[in-house]
N, C-alpha and C positions, 0 to 999 in steps of 0.2 A: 411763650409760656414759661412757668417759673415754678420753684416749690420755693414755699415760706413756711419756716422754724420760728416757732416759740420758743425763746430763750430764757430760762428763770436767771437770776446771779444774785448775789450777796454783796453791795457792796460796790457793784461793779465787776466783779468775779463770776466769769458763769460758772453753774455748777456741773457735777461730773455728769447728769442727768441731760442737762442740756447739750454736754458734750458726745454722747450718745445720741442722742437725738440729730445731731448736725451729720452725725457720720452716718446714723440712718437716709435723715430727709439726700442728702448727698449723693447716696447710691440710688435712690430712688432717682433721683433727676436724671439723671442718667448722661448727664453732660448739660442739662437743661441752666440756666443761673439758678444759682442759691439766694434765696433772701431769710432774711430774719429780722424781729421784731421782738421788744423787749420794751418795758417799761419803767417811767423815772428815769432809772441812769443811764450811760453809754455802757454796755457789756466791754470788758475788755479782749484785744488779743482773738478776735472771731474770724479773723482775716484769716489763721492759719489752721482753719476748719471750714475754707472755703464758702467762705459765707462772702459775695460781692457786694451786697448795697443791705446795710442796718437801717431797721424804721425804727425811731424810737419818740416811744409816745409818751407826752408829758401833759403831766396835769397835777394839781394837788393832793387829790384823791391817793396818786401813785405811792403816798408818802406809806402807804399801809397796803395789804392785803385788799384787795378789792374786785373779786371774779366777772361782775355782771361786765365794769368797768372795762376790765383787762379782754372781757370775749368780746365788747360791742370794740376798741381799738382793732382787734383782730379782726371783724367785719369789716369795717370798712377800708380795711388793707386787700381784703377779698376780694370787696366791689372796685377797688383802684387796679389791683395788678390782675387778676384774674389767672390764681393760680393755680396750677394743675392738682395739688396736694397743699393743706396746713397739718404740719406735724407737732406735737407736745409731747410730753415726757408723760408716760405711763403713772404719775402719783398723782396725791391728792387732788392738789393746785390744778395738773396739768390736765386731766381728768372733766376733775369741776369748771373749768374752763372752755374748756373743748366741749363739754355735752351744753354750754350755753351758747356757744357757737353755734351748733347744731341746729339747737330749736331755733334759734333764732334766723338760721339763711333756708331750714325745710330739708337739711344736708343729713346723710346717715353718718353714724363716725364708728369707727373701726376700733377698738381697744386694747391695749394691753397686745400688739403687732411686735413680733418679733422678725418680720418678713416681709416683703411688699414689693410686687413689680408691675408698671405702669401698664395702661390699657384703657381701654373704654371702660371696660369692668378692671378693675386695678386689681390682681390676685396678692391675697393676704395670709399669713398664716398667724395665728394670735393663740395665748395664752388662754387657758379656759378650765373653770372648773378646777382655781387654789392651783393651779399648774400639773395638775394631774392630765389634763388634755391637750392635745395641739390642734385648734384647728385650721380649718384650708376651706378660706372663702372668696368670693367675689364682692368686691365694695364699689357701687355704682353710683354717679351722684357725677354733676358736673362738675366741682371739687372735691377731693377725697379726703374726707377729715379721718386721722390718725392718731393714737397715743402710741408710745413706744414702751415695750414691758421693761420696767429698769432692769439694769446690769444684764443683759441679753446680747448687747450690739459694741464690740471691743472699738473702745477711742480710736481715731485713725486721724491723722493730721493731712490736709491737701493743702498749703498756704498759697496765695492767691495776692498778698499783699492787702495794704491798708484798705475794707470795706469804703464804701459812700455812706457816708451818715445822712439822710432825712430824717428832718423833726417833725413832728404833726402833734396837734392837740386834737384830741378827739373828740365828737359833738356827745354829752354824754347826759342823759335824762337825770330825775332824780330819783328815778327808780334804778338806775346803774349805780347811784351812791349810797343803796339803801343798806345793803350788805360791805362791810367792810371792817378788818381787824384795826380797834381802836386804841389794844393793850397788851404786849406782852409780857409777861410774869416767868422771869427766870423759874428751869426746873429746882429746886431745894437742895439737889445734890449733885454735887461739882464732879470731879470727872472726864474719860473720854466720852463722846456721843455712841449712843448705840450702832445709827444707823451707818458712821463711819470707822469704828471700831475696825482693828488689824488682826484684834483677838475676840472674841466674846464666848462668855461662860455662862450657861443658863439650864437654870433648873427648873425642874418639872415638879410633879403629885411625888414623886419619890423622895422630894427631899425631907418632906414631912411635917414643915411648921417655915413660919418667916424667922424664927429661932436659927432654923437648920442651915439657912442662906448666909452662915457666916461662912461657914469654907467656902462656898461657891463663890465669896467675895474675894475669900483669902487669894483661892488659884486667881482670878482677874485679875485682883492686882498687882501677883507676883509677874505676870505674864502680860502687864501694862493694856490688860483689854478692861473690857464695859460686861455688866452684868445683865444678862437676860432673862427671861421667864416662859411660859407657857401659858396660855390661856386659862388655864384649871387654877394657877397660882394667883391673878389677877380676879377671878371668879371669887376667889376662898379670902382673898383680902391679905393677902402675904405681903405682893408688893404693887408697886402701882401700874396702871395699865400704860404708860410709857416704858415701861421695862418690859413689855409683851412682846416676843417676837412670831409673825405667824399671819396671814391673809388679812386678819382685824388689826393686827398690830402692827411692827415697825419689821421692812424686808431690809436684812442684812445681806451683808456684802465681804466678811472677811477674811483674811486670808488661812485664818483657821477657827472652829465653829467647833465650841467641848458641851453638849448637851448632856445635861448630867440627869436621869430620874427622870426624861422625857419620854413618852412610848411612841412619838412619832406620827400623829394624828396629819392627815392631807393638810389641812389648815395651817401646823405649823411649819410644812415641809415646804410649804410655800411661798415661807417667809425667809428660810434659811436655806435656799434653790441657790444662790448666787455665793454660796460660801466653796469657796478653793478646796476648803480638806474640811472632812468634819470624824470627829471622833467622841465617838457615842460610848454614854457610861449608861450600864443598866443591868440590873437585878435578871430581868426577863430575856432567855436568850433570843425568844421567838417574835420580841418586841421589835415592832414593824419602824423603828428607826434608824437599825442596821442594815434596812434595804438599801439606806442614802447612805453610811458612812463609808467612809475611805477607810479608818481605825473602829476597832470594837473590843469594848473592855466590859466582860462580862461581869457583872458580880456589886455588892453594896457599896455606893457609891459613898455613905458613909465611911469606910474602911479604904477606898482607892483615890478619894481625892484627898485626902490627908494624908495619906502617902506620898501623892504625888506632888501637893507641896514639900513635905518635909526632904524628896531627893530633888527638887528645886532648890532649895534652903541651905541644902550640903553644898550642890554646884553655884554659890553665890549669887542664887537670882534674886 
């Protein structure tokens, strides 16, 4: 028996998602071999995430986004190796992937696992309900299909040395080609990315207008982060819903997290779950954001973050 990893990459580069996901499927095996599978390019450097033999599936299709594509190569890696668990990364891709996997082998799939150990019934514990909940289930199925909740499971390297490459081309209908991204359109505004931001700074209903989003740009940028938003802001047409952080929108990840004029709503707290330190600005003391923050800076966030650039601005940031 084996587990086999879905690996996203850019490039050739897997991402930090999928490297998560290796140190997931990893401990699940429990000594079991690792496999992975990736499509178009070779993933780089997976060898020292214990990954022994890469399948990597090629077609032209690969050249773009393409799920049904990417779930039926997944299949018939299933029917080849027969393996005790396929795991994917808890996002969009990884997700929409996997639940076509699903339909397609009659297999139940597990979502959004931050926990999982092997068994007839394979016990899981997963993300539920915006991450307001934990829960502790049993996932049955001759294979155990898995998404892993991002930023939940800390990278761990096992190296293992140079993986086996197989290559395979996939029998793939043209209903597998029906769906597939034909065109990407740069965002309008340059920048670090939200979802890899080191800093991000985002505003809520308190900031008061897409006007008022200039300081909240100003802190960002003194402080080299990305600027966020709230759902209520996106709703009201402030800023676009790429700058949304929150269950709908984009889950951050960074090492520091300044919600400025946020009150805190489950939704968006479970987009910014995976941020290191967060330090909450707001009007309201009873405002249900400072459950999560590490910092709390009561009072108008007009009046404190313009402060808090301008004693940035003194110290040469």
């Amino acid at each position: 028996m084996s587990v086999l990893a879905v690996v996203e990459h850019v490039d050739g580069e897997p991402t930090d998602l999928s490297l998560q996901v290796l140190t997931f499927a990893r401990g699940y095996a429990a000594g079991e071999p690792l496999h992975a599978v990736a499509v178009g390019l070779e993933p780089r450097g997976l060898g020292d995430y214990g990954v022994g033999t890469l399948h990597v599936a090629e077609h032209e299709v690969f050249g773009s986004y393409a799920p049904a594509a990417v779930a039926q190569s997944v299949v018939e890696l299933i029917d080849r190796l027969s393996p005790s668990a396929v795991v994917a990364a808890g996002n969009e891709v990884g997700n929409e992937v996997m639940a076509h996997v699903g339909a397609r082998t009659d297999l139940p799939l597990a979502a959004n696992c931050v926990e999982a150990s092997p068994g007839d019934a394979a016990a899981v514990t997963r993300i539920r309900w915006g991450g307001s909940l934990l829960e502790e289930a049993s996932l049955h199925g001759a294979v155990k299909l898995m998404t892993v909740q991002p930023h939940t499971v800390a990278v761990e390297t096992a190296p293992v040395g140079e993986p086996a490459v197989e290559r395979f081309t996939p029998s793939l209908s043209e209903a597998d080609l029906a769906v597939r991204v034909l065109e990407h359109v740069a965002a309008p505004a340059g920048g670090v990315s939200l979802a890899e931001a080191k800093v991000v700074v985002s505003g809520g209903r308190g900031v008061g207008s897409a006007e008022g989003f200039a300081i909240v740009e100003e802190l960002a940028a003194l402080l080299g982060g990305a600027v966020g938003c709230s759902r209520v802001v996106t709703s009201a047409g402030w800023r676009p819903h790429t700058d949304q952080v929150g269950q709908t929108g984009t889950k951050i990840s960074p090492e520091l997290y300044v919600p400025c004029g946020i009150s805190g709503a489950t939704q968006h707290i479970a987009g910014c779950r995976g941020a290191k330190k967060i330090l909450a600005i707001n009007a309201d003391a009873e405002a249900p954001i400072f459950a999560s923050a590490d910092y709390a800076v009561i009072g108008d966030l007009h009046e404190i973050v313009p402060a808090i650039v301008s004693e940035l601005r003194k110290n040469g940031a």
